[in-house]
Structures are given as structure tokens and as C-alpha cells.
C-alpha positions as CSV (number, residue, x, y, z in Angstrom):
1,X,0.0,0.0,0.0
2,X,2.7,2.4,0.9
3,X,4.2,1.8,-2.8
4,X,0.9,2.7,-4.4
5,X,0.0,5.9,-2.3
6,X,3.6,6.9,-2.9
7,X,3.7,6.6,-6.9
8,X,-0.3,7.2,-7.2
9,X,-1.0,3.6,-8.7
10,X,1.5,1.0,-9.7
11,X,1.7,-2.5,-12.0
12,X,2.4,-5.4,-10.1
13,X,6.0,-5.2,-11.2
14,X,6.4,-1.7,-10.3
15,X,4.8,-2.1,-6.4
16,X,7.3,-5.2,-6.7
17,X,10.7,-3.0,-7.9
18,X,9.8,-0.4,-5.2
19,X,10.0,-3.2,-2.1
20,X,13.9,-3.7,-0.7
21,X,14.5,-7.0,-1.0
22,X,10.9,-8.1,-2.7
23,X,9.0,-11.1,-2.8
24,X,8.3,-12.7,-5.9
25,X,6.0,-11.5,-8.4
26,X,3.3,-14.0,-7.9
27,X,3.3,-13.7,-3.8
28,X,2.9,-9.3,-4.4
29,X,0.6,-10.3,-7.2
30,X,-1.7,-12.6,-4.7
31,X,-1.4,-9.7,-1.8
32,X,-2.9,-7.4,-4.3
33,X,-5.8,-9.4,-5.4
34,X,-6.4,-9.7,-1.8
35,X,-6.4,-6.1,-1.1
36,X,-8.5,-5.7,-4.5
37,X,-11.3,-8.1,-3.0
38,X,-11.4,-6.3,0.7
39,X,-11.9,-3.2,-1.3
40,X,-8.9,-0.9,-0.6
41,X,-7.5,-1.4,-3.7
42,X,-9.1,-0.9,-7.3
43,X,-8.2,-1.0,-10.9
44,X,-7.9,0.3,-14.4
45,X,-6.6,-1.4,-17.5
46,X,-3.3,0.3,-19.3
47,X,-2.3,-1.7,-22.5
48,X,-1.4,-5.1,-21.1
49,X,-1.1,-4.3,-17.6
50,X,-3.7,-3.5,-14.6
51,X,-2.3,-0.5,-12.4
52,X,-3.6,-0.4,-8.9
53,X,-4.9,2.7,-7.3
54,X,-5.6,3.0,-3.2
55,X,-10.0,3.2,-2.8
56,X,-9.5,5.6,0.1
57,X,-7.4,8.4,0.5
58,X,-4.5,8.5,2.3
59,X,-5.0,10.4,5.4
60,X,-8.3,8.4,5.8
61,X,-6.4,5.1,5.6
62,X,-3.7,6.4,8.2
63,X,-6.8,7.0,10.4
64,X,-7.9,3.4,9.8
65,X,-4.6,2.1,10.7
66,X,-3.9,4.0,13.6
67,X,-7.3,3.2,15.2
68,X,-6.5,-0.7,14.6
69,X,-3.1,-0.4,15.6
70,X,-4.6,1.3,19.0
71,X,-7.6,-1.2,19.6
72,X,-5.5,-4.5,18.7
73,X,-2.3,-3.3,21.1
74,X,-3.3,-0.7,23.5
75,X,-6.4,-2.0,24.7
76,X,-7.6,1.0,22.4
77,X,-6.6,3.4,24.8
78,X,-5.2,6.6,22.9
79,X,-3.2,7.6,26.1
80,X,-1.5,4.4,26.3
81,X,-0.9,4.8,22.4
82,X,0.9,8.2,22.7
83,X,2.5,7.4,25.7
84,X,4.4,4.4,24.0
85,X,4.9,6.8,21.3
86,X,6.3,10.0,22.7
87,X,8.3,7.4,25.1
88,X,9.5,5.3,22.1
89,X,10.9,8.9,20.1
90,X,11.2,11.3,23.1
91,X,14.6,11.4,22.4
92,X,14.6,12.4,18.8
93,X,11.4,15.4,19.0
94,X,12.8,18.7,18.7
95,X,11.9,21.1,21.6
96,X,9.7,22.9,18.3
97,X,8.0,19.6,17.8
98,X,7.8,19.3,21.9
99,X,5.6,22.9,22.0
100,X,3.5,22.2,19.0
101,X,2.2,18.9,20.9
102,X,1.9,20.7,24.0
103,X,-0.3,23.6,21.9
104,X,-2.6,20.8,20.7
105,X,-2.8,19.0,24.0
106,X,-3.9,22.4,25.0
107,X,-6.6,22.7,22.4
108,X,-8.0,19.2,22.8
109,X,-8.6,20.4,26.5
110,X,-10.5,23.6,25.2
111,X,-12.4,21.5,23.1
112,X,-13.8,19.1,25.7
């Protein structure tokens, strides 16, 4: 998926020459027909080749992910997702980055 959001639809081949150290073509080929028939994935014909183009939009997919990756290992608790998060980079945040998360903790509170 990351492939085809970042060249806006992709062969098989070309999601396969963009992966370090790639499967082979039939294994990507079979991953895509799967993400074809769960409907996150469609496609148009181009000459002799099917080029495969992400059904939602990016930021909406990020959303999707996130709130998976938050129910299925943080008991979907956001604060235990950010905690891990900010714990896991805290290190490597600018203090610019550091204000700008305290300005929208600050707004989320507003907005309650």
C-alpha cells in the first residue's frame, strides 16, 4: 500500500521493484488481489497491464490504521498509544515539535 500511495498507482511489477528486497511477483501479485477483493485497492486497465490505485485516500487510511493499531495493542486506549509513542521517540522530538504537541494537548482540552 505504501508503494501505491507513494507513486499514485503501480503494476504489479512496479509495487514489486519499489519493495527492498521483494518477494516474488506472484506472492505481491496474490497480496494485491487480496487487497483488490477487501476493497482498498481498485483498478484500471493500461495496455497489457492492470495498475492499482488505493480506494480511500491516504490520510483516511492512516486513520484506519492508527485506530486498529490502537484497539489491537493498547487496549484501544489513545493515552497508552501516545504514551508508547512519545516514550519510544522522546529522544529524537525537537523542543519545536515538543511545543507544538503541548499547543494541541492544549486545544484538545479547550475543546472538551
Amino acid at each position: 500500500m505504501d508503494v501505491i500511495y507513494r507513486l499514485q498507482g503501480a503494476s504489479v511489477r512496479e509495487v514489486r521493484d519499489n519493495i527492498e528486497d521483494p518477494p516474488s511477483y506472484s506472492a505481491v501479485r496474490a497480496l494485491i488481489k487480496r487487497l483488490v477483493d477487501k476493497g482498498y485497492l481498485y483498478y484500471k486497465e493500461r495496455g497489457l497491464k492492470y495498475v492499482y490505485f488505493p480506494t480511500f485516500d491516504h490520510s483516511k487510511a492512516s486513520r484506519s490504521a492508527m485506530n486498529n493499531v490502537v484497539k489491537t495493542f493498547f487496549d484501544n486506549s489513545h493515552f497508552l498509544a501516545a504514551n508508547f509513542l512519545l516514550s519510544m521517540k522522546a529522544s529524537k522530538l525537537t523542543e519545536e515539535e515538543l511545543s507544538e504537541l503541548e499547543k494541541l494537548i492544549k486545544q484538545k482540552k479547550k475543546s472538551k
